[in-house]
CHARMM internal coordinates of N, CA and C (Angstrom, degrees):
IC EDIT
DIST 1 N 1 CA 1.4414
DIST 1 CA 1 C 1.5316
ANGL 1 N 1 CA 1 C 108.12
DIST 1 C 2 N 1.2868
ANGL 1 CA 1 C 2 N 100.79
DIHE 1 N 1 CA 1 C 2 N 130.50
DIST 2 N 2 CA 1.8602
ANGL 1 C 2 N 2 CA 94.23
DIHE 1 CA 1 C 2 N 2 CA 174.68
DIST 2 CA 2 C 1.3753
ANGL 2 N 2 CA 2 C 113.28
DIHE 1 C 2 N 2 CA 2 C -76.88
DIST 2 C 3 N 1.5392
ANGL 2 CA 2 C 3 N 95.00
DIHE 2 N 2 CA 2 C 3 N -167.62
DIST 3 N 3 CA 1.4374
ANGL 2 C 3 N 3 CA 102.31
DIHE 2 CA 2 C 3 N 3 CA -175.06
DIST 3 CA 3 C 1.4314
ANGL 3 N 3 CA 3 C 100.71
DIHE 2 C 3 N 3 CA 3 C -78.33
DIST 3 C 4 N 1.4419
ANGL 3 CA 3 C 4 N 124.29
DIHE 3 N 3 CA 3 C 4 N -50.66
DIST 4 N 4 CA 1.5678
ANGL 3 C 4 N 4 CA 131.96
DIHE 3 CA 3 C 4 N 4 CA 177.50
DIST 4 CA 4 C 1.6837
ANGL 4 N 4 CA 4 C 118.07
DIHE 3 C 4 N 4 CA 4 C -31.52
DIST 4 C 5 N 1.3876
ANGL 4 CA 4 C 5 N 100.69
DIHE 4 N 4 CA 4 C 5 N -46.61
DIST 5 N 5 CA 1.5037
ANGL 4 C 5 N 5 CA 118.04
DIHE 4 CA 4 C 5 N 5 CA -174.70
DIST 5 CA 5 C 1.8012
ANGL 5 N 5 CA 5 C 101.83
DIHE 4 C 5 N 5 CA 5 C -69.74
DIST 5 C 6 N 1.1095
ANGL 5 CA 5 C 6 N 105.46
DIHE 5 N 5 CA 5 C 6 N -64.64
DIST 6 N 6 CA 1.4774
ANGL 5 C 6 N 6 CA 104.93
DIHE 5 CA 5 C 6 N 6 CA 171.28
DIST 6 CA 6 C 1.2386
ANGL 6 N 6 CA 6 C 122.65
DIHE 5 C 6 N 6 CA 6 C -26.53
DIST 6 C 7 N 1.5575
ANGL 6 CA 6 C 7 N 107.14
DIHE 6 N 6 CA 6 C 7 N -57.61
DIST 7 N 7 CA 1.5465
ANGL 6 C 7 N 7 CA 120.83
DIHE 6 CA 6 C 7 N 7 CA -157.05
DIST 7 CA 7 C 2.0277
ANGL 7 N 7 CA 7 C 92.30
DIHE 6 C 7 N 7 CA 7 C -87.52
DIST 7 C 8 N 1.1199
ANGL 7 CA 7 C 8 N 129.71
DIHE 7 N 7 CA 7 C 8 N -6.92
DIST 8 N 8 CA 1.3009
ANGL 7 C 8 N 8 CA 111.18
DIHE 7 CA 7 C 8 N 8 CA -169.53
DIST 8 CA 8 C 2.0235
ANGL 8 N 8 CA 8 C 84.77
DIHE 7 C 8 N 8 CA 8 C -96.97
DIST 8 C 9 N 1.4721
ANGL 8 CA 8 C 9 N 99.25
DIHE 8 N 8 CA 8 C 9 N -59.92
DIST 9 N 9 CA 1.5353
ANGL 8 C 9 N 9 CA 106.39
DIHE 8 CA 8 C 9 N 9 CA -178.69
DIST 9 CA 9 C 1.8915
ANGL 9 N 9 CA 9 C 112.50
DIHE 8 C 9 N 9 CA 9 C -26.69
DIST 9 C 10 N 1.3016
ANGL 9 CA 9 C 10 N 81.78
DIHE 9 N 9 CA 9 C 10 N -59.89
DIST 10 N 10 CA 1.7175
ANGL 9 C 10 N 10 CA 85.56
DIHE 9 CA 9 C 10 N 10 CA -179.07
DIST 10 CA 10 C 1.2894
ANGL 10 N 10 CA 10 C 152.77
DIHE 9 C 10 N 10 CA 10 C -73.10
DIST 10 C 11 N 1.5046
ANGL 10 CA 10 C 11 N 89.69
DIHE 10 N 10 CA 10 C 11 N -9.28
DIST 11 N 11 CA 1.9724
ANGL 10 C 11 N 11 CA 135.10
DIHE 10 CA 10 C 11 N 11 CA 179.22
DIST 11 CA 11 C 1.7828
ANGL 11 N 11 CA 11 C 84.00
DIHE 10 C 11 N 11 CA 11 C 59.04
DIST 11 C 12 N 1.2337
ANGL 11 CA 11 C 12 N 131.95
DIHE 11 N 11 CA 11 C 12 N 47.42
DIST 12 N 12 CA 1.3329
ANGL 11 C 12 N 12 CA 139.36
DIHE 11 CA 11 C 12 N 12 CA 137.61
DIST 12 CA 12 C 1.2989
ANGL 12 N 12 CA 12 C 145.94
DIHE 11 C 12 N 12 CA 12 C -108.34
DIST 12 C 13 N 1.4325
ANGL 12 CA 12 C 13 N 109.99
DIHE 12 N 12 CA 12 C 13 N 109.84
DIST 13 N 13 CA 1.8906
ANGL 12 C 13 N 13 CA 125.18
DIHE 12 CA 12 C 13 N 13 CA -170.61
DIST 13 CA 13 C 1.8208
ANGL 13 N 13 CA 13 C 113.42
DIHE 12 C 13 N 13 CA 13 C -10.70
DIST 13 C 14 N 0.8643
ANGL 13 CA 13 C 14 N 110.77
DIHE 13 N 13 CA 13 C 14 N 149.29
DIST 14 N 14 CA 1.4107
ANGL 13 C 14 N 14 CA 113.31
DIHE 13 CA 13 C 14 N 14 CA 170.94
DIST 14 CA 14 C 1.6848
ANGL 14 N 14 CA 14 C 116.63
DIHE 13 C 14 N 14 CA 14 C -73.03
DIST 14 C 15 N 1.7444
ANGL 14 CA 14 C 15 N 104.15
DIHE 14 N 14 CA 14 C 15 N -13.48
DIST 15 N 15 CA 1.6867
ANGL 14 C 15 N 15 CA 101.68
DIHE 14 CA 14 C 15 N 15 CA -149.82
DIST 15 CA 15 C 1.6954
ANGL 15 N 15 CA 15 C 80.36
DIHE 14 C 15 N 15 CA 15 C -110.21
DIST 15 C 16 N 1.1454
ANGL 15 CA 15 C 16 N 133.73
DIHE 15 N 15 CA 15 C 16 N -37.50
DIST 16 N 16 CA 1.1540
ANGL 15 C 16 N 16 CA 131.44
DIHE 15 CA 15 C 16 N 16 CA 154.70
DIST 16 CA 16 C 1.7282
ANGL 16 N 16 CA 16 C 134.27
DIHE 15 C 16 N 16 CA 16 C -50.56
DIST 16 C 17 N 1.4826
ANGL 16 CA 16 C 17 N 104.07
DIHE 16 N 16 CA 16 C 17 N -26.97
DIST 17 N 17 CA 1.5117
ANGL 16 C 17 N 17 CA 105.79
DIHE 16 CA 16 C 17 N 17 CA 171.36
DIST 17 CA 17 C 2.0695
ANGL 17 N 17 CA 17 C 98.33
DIHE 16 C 17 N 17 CA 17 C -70.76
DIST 17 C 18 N 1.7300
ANGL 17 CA 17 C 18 N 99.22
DIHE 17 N 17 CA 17 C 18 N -59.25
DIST 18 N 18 CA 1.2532
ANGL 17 C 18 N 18 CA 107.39
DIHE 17 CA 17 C 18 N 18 CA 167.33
DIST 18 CA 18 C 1.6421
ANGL 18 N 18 CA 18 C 121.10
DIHE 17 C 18 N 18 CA 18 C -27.06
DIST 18 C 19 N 1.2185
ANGL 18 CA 18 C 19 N 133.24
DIHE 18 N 18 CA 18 C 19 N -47.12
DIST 19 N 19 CA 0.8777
ANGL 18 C 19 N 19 CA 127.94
DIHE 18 CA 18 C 19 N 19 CA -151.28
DIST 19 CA 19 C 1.7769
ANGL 19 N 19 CA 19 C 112.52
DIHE 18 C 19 N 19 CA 19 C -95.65
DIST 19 C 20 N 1.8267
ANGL 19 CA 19 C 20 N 104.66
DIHE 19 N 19 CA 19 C 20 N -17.82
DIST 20 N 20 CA 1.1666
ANGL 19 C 20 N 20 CA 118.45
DIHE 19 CA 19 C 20 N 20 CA 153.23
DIST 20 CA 20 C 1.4194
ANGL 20 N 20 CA 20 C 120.03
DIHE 19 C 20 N 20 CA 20 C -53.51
DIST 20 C 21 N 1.1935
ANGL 20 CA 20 C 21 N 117.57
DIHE 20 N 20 CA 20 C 21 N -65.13
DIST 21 N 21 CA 1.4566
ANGL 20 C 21 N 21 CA 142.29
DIHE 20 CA 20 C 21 N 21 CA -178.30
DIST 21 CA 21 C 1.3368
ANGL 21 N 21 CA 21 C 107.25
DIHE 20 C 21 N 21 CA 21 C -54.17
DIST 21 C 22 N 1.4911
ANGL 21 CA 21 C 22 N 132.33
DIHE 21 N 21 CA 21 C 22 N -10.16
DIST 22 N 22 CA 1.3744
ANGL 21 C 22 N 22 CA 131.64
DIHE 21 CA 21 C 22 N 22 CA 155.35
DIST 22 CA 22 C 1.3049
ANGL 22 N 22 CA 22 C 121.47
DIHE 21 C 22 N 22 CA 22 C -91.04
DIST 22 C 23 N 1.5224
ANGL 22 CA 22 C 23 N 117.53
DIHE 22 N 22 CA 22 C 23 N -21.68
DIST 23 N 23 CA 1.2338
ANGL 22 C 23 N 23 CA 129.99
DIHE 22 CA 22 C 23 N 23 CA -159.55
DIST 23 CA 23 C 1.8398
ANGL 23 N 23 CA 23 C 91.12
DIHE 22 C 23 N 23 CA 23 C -86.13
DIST 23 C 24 N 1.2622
ANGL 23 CA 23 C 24 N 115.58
DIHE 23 N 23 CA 23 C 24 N -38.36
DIST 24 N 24 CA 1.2840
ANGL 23 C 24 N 24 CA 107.97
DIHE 23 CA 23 C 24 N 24 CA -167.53
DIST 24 CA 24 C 1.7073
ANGL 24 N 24 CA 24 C 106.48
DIHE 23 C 24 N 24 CA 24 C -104.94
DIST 24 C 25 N 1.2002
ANGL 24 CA 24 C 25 N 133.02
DIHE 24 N 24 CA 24 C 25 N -13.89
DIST 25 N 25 CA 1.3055
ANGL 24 C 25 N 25 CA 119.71
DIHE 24 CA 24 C 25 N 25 CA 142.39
DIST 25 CA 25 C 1.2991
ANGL 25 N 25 CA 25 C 143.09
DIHE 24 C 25 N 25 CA 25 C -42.63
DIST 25 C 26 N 1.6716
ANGL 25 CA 25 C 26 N 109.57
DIHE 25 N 25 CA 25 C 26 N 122.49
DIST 26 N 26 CA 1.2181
ANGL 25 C 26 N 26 CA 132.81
DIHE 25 CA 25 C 26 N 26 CA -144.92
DIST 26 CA 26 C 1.8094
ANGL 26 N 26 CA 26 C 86.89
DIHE 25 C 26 N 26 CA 26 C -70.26
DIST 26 C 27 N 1.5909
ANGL 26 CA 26 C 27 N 108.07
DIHE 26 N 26 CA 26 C 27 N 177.83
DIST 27 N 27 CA 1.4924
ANGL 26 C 27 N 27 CA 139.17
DIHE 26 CA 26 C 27 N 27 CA -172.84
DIST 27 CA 27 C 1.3762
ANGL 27 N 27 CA 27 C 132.16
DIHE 26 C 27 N 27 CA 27 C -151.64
DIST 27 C 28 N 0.8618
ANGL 27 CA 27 C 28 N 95.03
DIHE 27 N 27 CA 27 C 28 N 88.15
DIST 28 N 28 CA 2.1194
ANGL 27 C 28 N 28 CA 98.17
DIHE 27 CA 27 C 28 N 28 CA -165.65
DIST 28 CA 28 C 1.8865
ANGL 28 N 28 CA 28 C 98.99
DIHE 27 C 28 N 28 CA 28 C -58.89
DIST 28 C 29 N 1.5864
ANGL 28 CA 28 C 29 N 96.29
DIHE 28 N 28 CA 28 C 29 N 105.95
DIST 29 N 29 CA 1.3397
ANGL 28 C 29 N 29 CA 97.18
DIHE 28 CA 28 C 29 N 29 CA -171.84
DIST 29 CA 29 C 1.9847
ANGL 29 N 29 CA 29 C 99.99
DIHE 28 C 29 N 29 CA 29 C -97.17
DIST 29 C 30 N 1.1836
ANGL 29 CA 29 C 30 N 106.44
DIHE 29 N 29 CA 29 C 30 N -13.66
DIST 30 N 30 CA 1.3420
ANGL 29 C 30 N 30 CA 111.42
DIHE 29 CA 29 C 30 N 30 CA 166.63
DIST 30 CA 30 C 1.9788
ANGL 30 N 30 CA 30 C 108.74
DIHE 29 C 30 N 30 CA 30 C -178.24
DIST 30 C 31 N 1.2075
ANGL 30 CA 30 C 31 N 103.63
DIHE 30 N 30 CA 30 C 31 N -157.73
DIST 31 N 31 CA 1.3106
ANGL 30 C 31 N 31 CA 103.51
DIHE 30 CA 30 C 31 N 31 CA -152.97
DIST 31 CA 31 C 1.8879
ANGL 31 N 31 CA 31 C 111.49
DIHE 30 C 31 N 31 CA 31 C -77.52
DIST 31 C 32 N 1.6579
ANGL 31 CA 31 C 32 N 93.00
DIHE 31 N 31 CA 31 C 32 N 2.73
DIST 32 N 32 CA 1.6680
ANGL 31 C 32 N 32 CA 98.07
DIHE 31 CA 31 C 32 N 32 CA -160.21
DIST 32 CA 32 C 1.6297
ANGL 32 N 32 CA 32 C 79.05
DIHE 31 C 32 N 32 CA 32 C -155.80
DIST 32 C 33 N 1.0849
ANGL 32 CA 32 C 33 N 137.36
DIHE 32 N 32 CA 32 C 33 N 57.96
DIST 33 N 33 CA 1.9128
ANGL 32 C 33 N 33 CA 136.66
DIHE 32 CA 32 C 33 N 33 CA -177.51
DIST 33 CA 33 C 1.4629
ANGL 33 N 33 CA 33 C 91.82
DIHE 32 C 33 N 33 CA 33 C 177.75
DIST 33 C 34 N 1.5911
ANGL 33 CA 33 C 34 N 89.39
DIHE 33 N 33 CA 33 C 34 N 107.90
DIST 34 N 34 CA 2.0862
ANGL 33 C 34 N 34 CA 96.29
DIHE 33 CA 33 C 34 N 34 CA 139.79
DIST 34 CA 34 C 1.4718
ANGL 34 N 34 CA 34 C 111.52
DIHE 33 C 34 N 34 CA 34 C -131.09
DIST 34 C 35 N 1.7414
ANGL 34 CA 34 C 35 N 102.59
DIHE 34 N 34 CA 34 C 35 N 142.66
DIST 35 N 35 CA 1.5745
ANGL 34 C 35 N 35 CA 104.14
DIHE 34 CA 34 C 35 N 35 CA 163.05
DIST 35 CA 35 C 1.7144
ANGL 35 N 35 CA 35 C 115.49
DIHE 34 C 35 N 35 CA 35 C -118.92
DIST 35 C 36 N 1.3865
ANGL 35 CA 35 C 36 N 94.59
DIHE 35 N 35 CA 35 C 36 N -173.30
DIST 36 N 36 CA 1.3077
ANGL 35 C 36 N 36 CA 89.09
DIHE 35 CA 35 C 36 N 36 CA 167.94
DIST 36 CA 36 C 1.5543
ANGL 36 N 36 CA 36 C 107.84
DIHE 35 C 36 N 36 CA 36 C -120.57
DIST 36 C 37 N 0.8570
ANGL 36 CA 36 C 37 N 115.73
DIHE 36 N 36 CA 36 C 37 N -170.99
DIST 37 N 37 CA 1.9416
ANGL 36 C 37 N 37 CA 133.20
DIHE 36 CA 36 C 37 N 37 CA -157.91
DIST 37 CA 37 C 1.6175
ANGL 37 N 37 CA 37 C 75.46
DIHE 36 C 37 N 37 CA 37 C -57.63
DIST 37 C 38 N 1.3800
ANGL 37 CA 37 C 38 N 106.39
DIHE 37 N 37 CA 37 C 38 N -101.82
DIST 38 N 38 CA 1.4903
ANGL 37 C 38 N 38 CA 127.04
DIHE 37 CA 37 C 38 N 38 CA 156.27
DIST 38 CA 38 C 1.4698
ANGL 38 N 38 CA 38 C 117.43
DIHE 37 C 38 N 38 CA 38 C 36.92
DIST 38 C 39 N 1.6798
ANGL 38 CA 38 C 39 N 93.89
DIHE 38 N 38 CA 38 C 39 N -67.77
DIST 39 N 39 CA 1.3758
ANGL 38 C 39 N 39 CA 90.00
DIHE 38 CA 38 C 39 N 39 CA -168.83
DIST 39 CA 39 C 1.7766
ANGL 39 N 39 CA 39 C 95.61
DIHE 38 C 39 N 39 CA 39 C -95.02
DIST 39 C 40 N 1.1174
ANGL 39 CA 39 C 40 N 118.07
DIHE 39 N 39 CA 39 C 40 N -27.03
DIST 40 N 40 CA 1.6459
ANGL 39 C 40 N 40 CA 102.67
DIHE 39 CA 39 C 40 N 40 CA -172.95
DIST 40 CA 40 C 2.1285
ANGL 40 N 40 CA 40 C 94.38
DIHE 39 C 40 N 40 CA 40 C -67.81
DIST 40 C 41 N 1.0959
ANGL 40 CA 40 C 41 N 128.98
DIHE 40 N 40 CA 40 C 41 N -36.91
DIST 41 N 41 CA 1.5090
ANGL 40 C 41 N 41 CA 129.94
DIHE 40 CA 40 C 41 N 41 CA 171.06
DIST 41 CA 41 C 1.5163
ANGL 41 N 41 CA 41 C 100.86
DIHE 40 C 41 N 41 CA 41 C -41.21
DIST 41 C 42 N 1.1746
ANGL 41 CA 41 C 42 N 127.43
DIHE 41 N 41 CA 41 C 42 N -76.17
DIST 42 N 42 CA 1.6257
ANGL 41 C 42 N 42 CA 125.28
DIHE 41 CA 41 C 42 N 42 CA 159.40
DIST 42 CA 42 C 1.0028
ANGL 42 N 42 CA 42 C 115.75
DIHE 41 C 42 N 42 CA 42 C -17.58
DIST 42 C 43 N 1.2820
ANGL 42 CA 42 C 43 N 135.31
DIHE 42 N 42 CA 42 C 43 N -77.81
DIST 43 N 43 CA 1.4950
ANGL 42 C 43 N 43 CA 136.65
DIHE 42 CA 42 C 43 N 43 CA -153.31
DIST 43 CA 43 C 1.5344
ANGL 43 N 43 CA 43 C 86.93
DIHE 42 C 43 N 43 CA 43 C -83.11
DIST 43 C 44 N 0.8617
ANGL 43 CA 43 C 44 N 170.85
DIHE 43 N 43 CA 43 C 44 N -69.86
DIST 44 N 44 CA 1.2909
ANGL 43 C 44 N 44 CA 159.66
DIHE 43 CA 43 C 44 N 44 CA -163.19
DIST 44 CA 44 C 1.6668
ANGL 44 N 44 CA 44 C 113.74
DIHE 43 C 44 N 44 CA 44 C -56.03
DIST 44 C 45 N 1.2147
ANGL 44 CA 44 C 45 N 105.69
DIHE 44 N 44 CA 44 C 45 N -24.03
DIST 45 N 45 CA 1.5697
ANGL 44 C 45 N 45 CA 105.23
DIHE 44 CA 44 C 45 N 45 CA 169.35
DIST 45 CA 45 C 1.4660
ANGL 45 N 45 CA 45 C 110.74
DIHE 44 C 45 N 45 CA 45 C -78.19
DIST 45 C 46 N 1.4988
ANGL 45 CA 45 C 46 N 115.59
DIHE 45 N 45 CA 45 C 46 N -39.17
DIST 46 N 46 CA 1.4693
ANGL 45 C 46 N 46 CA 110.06
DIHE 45 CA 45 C 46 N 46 CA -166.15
DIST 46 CA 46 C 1.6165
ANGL 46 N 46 CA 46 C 108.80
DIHE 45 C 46 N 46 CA 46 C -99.92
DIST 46 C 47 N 1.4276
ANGL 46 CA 46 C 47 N 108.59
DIHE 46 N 46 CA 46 C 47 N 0.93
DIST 47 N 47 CA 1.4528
ANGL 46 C 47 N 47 CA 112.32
DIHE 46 CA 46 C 47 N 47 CA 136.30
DIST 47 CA 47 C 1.3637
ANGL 47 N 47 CA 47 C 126.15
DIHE 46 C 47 N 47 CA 47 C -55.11
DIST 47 C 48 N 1.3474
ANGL 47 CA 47 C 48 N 117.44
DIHE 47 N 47 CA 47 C 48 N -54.90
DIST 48 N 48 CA 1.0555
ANGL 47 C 48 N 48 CA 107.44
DIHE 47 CA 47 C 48 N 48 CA -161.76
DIST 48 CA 48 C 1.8725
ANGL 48 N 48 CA 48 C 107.31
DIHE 47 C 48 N 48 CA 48 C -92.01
DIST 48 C 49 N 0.8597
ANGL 48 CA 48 C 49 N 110.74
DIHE 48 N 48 CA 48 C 49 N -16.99
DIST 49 N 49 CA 1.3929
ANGL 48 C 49 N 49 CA 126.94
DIHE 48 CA 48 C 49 N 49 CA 142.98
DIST 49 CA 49 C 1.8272
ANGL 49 N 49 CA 49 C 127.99
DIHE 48 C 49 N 49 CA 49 C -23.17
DIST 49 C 50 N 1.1810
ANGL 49 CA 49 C 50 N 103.93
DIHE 49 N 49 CA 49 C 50 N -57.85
DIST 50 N 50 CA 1.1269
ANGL 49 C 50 N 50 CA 124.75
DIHE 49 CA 49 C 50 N 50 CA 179.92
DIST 50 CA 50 C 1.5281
ANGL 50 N 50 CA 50 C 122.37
DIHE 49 C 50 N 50 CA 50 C -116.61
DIST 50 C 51 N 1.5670
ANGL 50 CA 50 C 51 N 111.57
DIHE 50 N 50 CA 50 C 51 N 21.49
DIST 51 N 51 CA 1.4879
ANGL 50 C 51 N 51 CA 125.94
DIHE 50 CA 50 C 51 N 51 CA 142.51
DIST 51 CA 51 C 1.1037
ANGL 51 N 51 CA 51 C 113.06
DIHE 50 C 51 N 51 CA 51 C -93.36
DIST 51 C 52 N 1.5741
ANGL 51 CA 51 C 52 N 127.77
DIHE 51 N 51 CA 51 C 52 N -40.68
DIST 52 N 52 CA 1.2018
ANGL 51 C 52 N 52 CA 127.75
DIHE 51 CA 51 C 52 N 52 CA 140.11
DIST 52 CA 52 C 1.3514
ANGL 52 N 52 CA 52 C 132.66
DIHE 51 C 52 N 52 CA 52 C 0.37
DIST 52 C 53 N 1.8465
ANGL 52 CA 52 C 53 N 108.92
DIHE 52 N 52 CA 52 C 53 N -78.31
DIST 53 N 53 CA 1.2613
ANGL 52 C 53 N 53 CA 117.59
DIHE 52 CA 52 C 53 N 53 CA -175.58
DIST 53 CA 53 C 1.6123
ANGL 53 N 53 CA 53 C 110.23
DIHE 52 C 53 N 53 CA 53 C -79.45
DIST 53 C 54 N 1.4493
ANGL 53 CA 53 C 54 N 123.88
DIHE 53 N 53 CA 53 C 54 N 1.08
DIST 54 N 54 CA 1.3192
ANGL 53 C 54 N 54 CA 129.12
DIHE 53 CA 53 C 54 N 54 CA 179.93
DIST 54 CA 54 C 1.5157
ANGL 54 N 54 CA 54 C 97.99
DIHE 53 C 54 N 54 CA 54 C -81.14
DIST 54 C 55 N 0.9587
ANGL 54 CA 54 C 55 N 108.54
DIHE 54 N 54 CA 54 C 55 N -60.33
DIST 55 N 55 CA 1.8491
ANGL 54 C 55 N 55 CA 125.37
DIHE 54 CA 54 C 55 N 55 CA -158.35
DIST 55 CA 55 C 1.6383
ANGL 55 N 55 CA 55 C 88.79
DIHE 54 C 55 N 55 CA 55 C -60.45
DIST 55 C 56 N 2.0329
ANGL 55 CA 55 C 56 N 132.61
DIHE 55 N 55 CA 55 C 56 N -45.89
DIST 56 N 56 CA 1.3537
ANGL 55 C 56 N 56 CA 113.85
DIHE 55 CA 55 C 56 N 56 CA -179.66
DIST 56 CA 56 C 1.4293
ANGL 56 N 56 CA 56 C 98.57
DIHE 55 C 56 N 56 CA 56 C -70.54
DIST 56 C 57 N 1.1691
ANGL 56 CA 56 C 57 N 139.44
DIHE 56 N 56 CA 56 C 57 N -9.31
DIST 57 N 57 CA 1.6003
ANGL 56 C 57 N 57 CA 123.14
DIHE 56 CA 56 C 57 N 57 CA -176.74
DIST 57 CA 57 C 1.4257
ANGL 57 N 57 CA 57 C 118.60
DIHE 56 C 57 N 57 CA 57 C -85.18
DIST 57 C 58 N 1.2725
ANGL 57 CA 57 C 58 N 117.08
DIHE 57 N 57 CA 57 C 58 N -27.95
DIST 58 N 58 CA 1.3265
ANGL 57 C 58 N 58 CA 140.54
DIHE 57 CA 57 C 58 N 58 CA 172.51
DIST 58 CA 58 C 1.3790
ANGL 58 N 58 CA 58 C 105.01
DIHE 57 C 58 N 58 CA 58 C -61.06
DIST 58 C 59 N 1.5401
ANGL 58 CA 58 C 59 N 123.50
DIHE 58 N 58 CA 58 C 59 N -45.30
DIST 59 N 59 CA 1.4782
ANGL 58 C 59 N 59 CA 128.09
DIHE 58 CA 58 C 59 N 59 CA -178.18
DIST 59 CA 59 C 1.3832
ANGL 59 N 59 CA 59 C 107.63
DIHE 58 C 59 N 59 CA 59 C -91.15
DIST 59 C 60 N 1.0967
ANGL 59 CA 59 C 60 N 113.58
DIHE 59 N 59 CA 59 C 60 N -23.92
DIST 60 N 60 CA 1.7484
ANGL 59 C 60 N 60 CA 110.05
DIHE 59 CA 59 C 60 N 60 CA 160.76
DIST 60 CA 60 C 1.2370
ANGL 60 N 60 CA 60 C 112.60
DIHE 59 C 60 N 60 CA 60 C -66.86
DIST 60 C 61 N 1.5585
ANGL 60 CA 60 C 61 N 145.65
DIHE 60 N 60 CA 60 C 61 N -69.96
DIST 61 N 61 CA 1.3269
ANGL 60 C 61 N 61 CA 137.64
DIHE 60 CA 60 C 61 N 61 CA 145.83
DIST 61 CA 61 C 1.3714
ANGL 61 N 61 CA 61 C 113.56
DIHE 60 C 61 N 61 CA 61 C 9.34
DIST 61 C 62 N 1.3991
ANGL 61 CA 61 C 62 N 112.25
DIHE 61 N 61 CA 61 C 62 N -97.49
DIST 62 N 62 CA 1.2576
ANGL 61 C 62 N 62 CA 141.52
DIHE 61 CA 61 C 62 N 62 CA -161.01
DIST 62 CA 62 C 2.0802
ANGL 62 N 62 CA 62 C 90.10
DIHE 61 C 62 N 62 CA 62 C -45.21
DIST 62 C 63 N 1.4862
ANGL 62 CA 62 C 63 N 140.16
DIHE 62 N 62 CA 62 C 63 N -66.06
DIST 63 N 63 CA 0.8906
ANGL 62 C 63 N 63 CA 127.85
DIHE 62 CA 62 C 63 N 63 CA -178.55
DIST 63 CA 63 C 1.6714
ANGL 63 N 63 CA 63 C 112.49
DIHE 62 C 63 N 63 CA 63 C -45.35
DIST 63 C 64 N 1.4666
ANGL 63 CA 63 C 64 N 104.42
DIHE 63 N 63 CA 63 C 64 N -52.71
DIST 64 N 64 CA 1.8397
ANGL 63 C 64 N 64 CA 96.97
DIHE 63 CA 63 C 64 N 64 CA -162.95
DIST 64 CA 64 C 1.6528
ANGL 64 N 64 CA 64 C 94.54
DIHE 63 C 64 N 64 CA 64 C -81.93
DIST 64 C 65 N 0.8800
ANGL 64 CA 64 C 65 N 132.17
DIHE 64 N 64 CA 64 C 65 N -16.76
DIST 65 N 65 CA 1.8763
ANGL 64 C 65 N 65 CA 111.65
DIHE 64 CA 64 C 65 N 65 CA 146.94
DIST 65 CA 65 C 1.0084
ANGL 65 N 65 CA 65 C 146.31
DIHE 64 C 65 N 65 CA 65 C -53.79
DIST 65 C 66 N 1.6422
ANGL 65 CA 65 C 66 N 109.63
DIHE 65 N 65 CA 65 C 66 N -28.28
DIST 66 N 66 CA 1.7027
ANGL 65 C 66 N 66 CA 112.54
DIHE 65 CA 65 C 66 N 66 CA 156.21
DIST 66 CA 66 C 1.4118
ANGL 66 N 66 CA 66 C 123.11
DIHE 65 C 66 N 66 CA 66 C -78.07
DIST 66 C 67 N 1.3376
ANGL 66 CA 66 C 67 N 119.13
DIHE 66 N 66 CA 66 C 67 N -19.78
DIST 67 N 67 CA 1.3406
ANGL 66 C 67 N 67 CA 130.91
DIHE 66 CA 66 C 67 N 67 CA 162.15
DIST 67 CA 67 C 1.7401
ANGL 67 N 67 CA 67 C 128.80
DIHE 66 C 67 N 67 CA 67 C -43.50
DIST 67 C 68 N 1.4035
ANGL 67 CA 67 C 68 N 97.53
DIHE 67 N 67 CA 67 C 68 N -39.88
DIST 68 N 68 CA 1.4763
ANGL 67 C 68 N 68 CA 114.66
DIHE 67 CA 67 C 68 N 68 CA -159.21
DIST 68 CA 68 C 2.0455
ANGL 68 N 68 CA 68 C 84.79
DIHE 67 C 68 N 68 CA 68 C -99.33
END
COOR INIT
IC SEED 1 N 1 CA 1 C
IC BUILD
């Protein structure tokens, strides 16, 4: 079934079926690792997530050290 057929059958966009079909395509992240979009989008959020919570810990530190 094409993509056309899909997208008429389903009363769903072509750029939206597309955009699935990237999300779940795999990624040779090395010689023994594949992901998909998806999950590297994840891990890059809860990266940055948790530079986040580094940088308030760093400024939490830094206050109760001038304290003491």
């Amino acid at each position: 079934m094409s993509l056309s057929e899909i997208s008429n059958e389903y009363g769903i966009a072509k750029s939206t079926i597309n955009g699935w079909i990237k999300d779940v395509k795999e990624i040779k992240i090395d010689e023994n690792e594949v992901m998909t979009l998806k999950e590297v989008k994840a891990l890059k959020r809860e990266m940055a997530k948790i530079k986040e919570e580094n940088e308030i810990l760093k400024k939490a530190m830094a206050i109760f050290a001038t304290r003491n």
